[in-house]
C-alpha positions in Angstrom: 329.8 105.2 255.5 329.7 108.7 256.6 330.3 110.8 253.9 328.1 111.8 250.7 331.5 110.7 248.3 330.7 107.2 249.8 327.5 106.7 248.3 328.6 107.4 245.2 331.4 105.7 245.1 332.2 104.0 241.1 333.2 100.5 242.9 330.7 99.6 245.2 328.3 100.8 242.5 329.6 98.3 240.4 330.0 95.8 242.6 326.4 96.3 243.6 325.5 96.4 239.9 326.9 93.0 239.6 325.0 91.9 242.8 321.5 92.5 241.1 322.3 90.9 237.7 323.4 88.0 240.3 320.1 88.2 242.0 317.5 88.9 239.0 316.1 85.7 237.8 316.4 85.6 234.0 313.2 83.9 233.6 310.9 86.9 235.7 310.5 90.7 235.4 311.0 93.1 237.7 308.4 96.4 238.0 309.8 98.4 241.0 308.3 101.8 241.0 309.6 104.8 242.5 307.4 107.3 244.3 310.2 110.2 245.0 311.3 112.7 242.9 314.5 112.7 244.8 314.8 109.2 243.7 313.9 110.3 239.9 316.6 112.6 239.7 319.5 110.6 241.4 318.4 107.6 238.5 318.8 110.1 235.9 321.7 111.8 237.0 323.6 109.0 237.9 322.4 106.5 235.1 321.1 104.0 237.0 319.7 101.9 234.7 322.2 101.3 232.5 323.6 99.6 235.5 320.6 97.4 236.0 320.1 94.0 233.9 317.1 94.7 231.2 314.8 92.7 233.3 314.7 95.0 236.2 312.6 97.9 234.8 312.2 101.4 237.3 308.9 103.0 237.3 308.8 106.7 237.7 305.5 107.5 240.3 303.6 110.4 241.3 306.6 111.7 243.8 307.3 114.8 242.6 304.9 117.7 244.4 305.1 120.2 242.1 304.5 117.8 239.4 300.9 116.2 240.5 299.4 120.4 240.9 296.1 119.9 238.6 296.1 123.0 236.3 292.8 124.1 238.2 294.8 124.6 241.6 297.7 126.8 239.4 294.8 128.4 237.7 293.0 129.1 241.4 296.6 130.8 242.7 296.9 133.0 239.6 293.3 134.1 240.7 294.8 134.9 243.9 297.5 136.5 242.6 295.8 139.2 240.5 293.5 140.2 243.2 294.0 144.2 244.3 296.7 144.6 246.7 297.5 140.9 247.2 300.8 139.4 248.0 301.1 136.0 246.9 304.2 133.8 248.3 305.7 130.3 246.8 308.6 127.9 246.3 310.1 128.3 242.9 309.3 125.4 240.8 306.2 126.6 241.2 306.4 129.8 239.7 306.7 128.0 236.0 304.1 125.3 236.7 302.0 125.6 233.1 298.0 126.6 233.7 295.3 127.0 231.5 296.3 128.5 228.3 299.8 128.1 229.1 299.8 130.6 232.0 301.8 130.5 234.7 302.3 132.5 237.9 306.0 133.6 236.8 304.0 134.9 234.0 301.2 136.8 235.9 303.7 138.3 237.7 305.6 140.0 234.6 301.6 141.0 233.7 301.9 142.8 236.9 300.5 140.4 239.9 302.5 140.4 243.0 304.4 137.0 243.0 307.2 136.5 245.3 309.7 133.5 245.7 310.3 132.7 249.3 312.7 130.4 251.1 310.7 129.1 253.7 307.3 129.9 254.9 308.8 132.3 257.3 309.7 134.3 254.7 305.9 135.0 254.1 305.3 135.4 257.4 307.7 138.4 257.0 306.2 139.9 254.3 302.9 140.3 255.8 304.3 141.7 258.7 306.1 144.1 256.6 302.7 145.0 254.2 300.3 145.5 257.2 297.9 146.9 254.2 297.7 144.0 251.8 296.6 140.7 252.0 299.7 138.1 252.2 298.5 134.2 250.7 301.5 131.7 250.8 300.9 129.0 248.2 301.3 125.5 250.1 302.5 122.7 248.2 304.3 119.7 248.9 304.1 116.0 250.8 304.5 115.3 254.0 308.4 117.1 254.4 307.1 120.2 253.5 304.0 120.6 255.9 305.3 120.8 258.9 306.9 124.3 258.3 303.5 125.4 256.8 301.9 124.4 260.1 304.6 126.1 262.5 303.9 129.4 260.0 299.8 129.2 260.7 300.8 128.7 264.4 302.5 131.7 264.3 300.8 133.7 262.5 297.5 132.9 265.0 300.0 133.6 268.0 300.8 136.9 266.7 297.6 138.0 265.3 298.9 138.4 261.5 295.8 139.3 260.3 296.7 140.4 257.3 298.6 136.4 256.5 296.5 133.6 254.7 297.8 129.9 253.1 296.4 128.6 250.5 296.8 125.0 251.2 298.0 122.1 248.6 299.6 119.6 250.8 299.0 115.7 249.8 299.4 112.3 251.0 301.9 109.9 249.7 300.5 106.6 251.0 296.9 107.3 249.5 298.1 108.0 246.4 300.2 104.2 246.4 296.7 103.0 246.9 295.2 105.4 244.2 297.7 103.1 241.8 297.4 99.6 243.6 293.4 100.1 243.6 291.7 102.9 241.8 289.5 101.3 239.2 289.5 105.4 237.5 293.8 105.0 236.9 293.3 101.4 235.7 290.5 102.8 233.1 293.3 105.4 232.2 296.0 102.4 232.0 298.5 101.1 234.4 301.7 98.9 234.6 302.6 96.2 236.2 304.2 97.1 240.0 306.1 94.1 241.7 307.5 96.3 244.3 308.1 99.9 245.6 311.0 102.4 246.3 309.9 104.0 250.0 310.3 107.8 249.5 313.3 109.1 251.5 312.4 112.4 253.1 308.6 112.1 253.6 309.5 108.9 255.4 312.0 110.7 257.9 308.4 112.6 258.6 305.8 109.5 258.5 308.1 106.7 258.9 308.0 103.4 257.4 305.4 102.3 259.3 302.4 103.7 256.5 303.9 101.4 253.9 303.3 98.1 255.9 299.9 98.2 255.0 300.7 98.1 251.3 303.1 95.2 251.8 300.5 92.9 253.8 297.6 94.1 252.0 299.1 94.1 248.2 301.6 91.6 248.6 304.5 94.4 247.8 307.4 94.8 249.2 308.9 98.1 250.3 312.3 99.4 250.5 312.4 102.9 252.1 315.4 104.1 250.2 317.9 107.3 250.5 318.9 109.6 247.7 322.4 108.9 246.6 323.1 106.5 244.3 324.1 103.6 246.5 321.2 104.0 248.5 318.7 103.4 245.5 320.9 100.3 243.9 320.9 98.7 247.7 317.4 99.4 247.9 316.7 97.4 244.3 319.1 94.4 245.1 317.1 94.0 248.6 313.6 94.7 246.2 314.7 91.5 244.2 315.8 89.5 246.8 312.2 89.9 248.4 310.6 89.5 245.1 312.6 86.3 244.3 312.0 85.1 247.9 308.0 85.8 247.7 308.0 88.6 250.8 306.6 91.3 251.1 308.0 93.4 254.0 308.8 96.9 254.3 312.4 97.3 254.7 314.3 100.8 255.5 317.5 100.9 254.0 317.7 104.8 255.0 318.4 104.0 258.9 320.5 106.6 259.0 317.6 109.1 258.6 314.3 107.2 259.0 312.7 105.1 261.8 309.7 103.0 262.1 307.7 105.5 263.9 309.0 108.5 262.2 308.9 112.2 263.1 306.5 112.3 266.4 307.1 116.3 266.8 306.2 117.0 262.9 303.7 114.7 263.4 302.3 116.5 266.4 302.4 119.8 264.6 300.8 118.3 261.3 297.5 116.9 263.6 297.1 120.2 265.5 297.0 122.8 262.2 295.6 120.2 259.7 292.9 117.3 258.9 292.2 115.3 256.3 290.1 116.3 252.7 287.3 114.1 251.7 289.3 114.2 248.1 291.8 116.1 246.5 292.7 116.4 243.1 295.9 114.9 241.6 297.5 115.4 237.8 297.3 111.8 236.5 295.5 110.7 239.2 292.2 112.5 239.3 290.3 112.7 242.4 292.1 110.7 245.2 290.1 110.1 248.3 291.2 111.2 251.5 294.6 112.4 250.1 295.7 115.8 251.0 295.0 117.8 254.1 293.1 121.2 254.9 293.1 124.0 257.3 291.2 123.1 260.8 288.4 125.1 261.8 290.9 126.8 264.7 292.7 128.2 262.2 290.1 129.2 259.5 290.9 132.9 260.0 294.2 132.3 257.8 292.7 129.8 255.3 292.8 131.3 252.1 290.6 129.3 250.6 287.6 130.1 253.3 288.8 133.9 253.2 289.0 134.2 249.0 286.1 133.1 246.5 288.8 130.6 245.1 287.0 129.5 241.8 288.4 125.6 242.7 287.7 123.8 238.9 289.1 120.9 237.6 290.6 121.7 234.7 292.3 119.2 231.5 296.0 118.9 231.0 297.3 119.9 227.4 295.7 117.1 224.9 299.1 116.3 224.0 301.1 116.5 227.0 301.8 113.1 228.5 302.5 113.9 232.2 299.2 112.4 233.7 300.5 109.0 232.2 304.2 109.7 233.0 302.9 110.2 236.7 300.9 106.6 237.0 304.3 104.6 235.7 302.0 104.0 232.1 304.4 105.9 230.0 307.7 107.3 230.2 309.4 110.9 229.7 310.6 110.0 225.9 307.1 108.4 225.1 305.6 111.7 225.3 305.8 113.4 221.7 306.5 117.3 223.1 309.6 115.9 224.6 312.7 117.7 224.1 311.4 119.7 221.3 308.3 121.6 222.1 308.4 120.5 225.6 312.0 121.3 227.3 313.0 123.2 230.8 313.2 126.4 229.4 309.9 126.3 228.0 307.4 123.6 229.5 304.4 122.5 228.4 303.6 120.0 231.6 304.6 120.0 235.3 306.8 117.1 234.5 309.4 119.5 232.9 309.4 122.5 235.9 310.8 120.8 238.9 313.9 119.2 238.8 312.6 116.3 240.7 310.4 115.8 237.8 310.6 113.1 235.2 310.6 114.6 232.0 313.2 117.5 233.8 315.4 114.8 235.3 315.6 112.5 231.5 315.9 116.2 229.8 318.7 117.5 232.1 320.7 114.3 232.5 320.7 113.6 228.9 318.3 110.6 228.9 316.6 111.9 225.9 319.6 112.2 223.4 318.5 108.5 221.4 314.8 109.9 221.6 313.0 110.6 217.9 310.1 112.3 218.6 309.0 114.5 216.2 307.2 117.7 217.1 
């Protein structure tokens, strides 16, 4: 198949519906947990498991970037933000990402901070070249597709001499934050699910390639299917989970070869190692601290390191007592369990990450009408 129609084709996705109930052994369950927001959405959009026999349950995971921002790291960009003469530079979804005492930076900014959308992390290259005066911080966030433009931006920024330029770096680790679930004996305190087998994400896997996830799969006993976005792609990619499951492997398989290889991205890759190292731990929103999960700044490079350059007050901060995102992103609960769903909690007005980005959850079930048999009361 060569065209997007293809994979969402009404007849293969029934014929591949058919396939799983074929597959799925009426006398076992089926976890398979998803760790991509793309993944998230496509399921909600496209219904997914209303195709799937009631024995092959999908877990939403952590995959969703904006989502797993702790309220401390919103709180420390806001901080940024509202510093004299700063400029400070994001993705969207961020923007509308709910802090402490339901602050946000879209909301700072109509206080008066200077908080501007970009594109791309060019864009805030751009900027600072255009504000010579003021101090330019671009708000890094994302796994490992998005860090590779944040790295070209620091190289050029320290090939030009853009003094005046700075990131403020959020960028986090999808394979340590599968074994944050599979091991961490803090997110079995807070409660977990049973995971039989995992949904590979699509694009940080054309970065890393699938190559990460055979640890899990050897180590864990779970299979892996690294999986594409379109509908088709995700069914394939639980009909080969199942078969593995029913046949006791656990490999990791790439249905997504038109996109991902073993080995992955070696140029990215290349970029990533020369601008970035590891964190000792970072903090995730459901997750807590995860060790070893998210990168930093290296020392060649500390000269546009926001967080070296600003007194960044860096706290850990509690979710909403009654928002349910933290257990929405471990798999323990999902969107409609949460009791602010679709009433005090909607797109328009969030109370958690999980209802900003559209790879989100609780955004995806909202948008996509997943909620409409939901009873929650406010």
């Amino acid at each position: 198949m060569k065209y997007v129609e293809e994979f969402r084709d009404a007849a293969l996705a029934r014929g591949l519906a058919g396939a799983i109930r074929r597959a799925a052994d009426p006398a076992r369950r089926y976890h398979i947990m998803e760790f991509c927001g793309g993944h998230t959405h496509a399921i909600a959009r496209y219904g997914i498991p209303d195709l799937l026999p009631p024995n092959v349950r999908l877990i939403h995971g952590p995959g969703c970037p904006v989502c797993v921002l702790p309220v401390g790291r919103i709180d420390d960009a806001i901080s940024i933000a509202r510093r004299p003469g700063a400029i400070l530079c994001t993705y969207g979804d961020v923007m509308r990402v709910p802090a402490s005492g339901r602050m946000s930076l879209i909301k700072a900014k109509a206080e008066g901070a200077d908080v501007r959308m970009v594109l791309s992390t060019t864009d805030a290259l751009r900027i600072a070249e255009a504000n010579p005066g003021r101090e330019v911080v671009f708000f890094a966030i994302g796994f490992e597709t998005t860090t590779p433009p944040t790295a070209v931006a620091l190289q050029l920024a320290r090939a030009k001499g853009i003094a005046n330029f700075s990131v403020f770096c959020n960028h986090v680790l999808t394979p340590a934050a599968i074994s944050n679930i599979l091991e961490s004996p803090e997110v079995r305190e807070l409660g977990t699910v049973p995971l039989d087998a995992f949904i590979g994400p699509a694009h940080v896997s054309t970065i890393i390639g699938s190559r990460p996830y055979e640890y899990f799969a050897e180590e864990y006993r779970k299979p892996v299917v690294v999986a594409g976005f379109e509908p088709l792609d995700v069914m394939q990619a639980i009909l080969m989970l199942v078969t593995q499951i029913n046949e006791d492997r656990a490999e990791v398989e790439n249905q997504f070869i038109r996109a991902v290889t073993r080995d992955g991205n070696r140029k990215a890759q290349a970029l990533v190692a020369d601008v970035f190292e590891l964190r000792r731990s970072f903090e995730w929103r459901g997750l807590g601290l995860v060790p070893y999960s998210a990168l930093r700044i290296k020392e060649a490079y500390a000269a546009w390191d926001a967080e070296r350059r600003f007194a960044i007050p860096n706290a850990m901060v509690p979710d909403h007592k009654a928002c349910a995102c933290g257990a929405i992103l471990r798999g323990l609960k999902r969107p409609t369990d949460c009791k602010l769903f679709g009433t005090a909690c909607t797109p328009e007005s969030p109370m958690g990450s999980c209802m900003v980005s559209a790879e989100g959850a609780c955004a995806a079930h909202y948008t996509y009408g997943r909620f409409r048999d939901h009873t929650a009361v406010a």
